[in-house]
C-alpha positions as CSV (number, residue, x, y, z in Angstrom):
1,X,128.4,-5.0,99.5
2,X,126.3,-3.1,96.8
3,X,127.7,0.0,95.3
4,X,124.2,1.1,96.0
5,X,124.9,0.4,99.7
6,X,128.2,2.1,99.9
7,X,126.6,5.4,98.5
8,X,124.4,5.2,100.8
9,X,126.8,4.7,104.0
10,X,129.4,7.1,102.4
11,X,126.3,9.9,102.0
12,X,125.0,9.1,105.6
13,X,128.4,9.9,107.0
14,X,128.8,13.0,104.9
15,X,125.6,13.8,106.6
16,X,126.8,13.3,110.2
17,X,130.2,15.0,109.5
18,X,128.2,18.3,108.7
19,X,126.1,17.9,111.4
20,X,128.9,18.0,114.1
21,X,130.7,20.8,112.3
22,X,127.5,23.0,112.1
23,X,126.9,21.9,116.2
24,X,130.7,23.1,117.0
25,X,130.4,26.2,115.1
26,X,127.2,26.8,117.5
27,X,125.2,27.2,114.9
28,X,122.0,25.0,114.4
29,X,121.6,23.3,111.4
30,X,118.4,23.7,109.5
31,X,117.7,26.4,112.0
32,X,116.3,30.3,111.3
33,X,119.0,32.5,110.3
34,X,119.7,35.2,112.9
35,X,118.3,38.5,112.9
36,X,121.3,39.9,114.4
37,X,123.1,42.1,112.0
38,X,124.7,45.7,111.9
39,X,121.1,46.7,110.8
40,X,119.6,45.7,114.0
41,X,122.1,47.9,116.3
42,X,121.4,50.4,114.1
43,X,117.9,50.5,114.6
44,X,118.6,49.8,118.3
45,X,120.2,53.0,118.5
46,X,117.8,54.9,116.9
47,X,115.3,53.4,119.4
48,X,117.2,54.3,122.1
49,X,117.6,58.2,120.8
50,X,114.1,58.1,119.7
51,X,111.6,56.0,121.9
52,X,108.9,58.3,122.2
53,X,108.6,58.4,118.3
54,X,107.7,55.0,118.5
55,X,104.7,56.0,121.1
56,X,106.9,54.2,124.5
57,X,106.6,56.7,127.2
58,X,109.8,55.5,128.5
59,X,112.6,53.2,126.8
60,X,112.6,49.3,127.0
61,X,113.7,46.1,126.0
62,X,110.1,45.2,125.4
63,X,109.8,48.1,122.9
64,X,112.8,47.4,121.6
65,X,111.6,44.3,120.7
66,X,108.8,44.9,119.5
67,X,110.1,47.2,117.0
68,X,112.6,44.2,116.0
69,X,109.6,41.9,115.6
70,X,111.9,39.6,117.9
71,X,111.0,38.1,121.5
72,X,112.8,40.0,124.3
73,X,114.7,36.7,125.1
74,X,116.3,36.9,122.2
75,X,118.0,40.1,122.8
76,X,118.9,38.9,126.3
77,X,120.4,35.9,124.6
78,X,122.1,38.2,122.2
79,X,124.0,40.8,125.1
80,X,125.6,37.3,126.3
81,X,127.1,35.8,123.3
82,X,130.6,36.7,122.5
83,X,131.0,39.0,119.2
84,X,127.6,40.9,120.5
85,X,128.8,43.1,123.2
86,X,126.9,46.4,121.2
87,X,123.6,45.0,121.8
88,X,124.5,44.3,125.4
89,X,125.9,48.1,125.5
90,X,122.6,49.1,124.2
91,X,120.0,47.2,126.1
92,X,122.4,49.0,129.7
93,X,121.6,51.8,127.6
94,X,118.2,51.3,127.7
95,X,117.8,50.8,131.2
96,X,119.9,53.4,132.4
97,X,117.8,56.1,130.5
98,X,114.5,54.1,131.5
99,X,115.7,54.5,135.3
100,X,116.7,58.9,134.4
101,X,113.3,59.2,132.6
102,X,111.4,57.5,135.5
103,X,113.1,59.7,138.5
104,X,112.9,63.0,136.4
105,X,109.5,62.4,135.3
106,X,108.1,61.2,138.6
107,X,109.6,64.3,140.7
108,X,108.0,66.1,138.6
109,X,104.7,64.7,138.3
110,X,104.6,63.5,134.5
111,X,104.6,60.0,135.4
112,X,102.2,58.1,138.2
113,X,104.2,58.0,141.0
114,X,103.1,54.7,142.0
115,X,103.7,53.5,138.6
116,X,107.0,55.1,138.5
117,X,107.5,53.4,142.1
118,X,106.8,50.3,140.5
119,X,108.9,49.9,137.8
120,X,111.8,51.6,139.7
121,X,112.0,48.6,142.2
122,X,112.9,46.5,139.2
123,X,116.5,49.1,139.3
124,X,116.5,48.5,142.7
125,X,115.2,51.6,144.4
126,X,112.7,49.9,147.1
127,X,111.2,52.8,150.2
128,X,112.0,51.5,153.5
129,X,110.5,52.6,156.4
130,X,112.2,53.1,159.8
131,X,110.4,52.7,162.8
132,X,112.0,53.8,166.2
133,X,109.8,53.4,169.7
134,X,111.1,56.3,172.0
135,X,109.6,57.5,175.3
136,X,110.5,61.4,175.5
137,X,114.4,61.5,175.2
138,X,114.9,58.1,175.8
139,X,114.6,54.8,173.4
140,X,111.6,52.1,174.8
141,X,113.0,48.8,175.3
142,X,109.9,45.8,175.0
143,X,111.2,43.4,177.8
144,X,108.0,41.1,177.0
145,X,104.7,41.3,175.1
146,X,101.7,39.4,176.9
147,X,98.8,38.3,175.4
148,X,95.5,38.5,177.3
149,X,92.1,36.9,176.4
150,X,88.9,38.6,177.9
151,X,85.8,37.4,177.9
152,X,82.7,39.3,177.7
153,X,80.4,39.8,180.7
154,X,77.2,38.3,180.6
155,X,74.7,41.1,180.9
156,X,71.7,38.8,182.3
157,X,73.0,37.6,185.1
């Protein structure tokens, strides 16, 4: 063999080796460099004390996100990797103050209530409606439900 040939072999493996270590660090090589940083929570929080200075009527990832200039999937990726449990604090944060915002301001008639109705269902709050049949004191019980087709007289004969 060459000594050209070993170089080449010798900086091919050197290659590889890095690879796997960058891949078991979970880091991806040749990838963007996270935004993540003790910057970014610190401008989280600020968003979070101070949404409406940043023209959101109520607090959200999505705003948050924007003001990051990152996707929102990103930050949902962040809250579930180890070592970024602030961010995850933060974005509960954001939707427990985005659920107290939406009840105080819908009761008292800031907010749309069907708009606030709306986004509330994504906390869970959903109206139900009961319906009871009663006959005076008494419950109606349906035993069986017919259905009956009638025709229409003929008027002519």
């Amino acid at each position: 063999m060459t000594t050209m040939k070993k170089t080449a072999q010798k900086s091919n493996k050197q290659k590889v080796t890095k690879k796997v270590v960058a891949l078991s660090s979970g880091k991806h090589p040749g990838g963007r460099p996270t935004k993540y940083s003790q910057e970014t929570i610190k401008v989280a929080r600020e968003y979070l004390e101070n949404y409406e200075e940043h023209g959101d009527q109520i607090p959200s990832i999505a705003g948050l996100a924007i003001i990051l200039g990152i996707r929102r999937e990103t930050l949902h990726v962040w809250a579930k990797e180890e070592g970024k449990e602030e961010i995850s604090n933060i974005l509960g944060a954001i939707l427990a103050k985005q659920e107290n915002v939406l009840i105080n301001k819908g009761l008292t008639g800031d907010f749309n209530s069907a708009i606030s109705k709306l986004v509330l269902g994504k906390h869970g709050y959903h109206e139900k409606v009961d319906s009871t049949l009663s006959g005076g004191d008494k419950p109606v019980t349906l035993t069986a439900v017919e259905r009956v087709v009638v025709r229409p007289t003929n008027s002519n004969g």
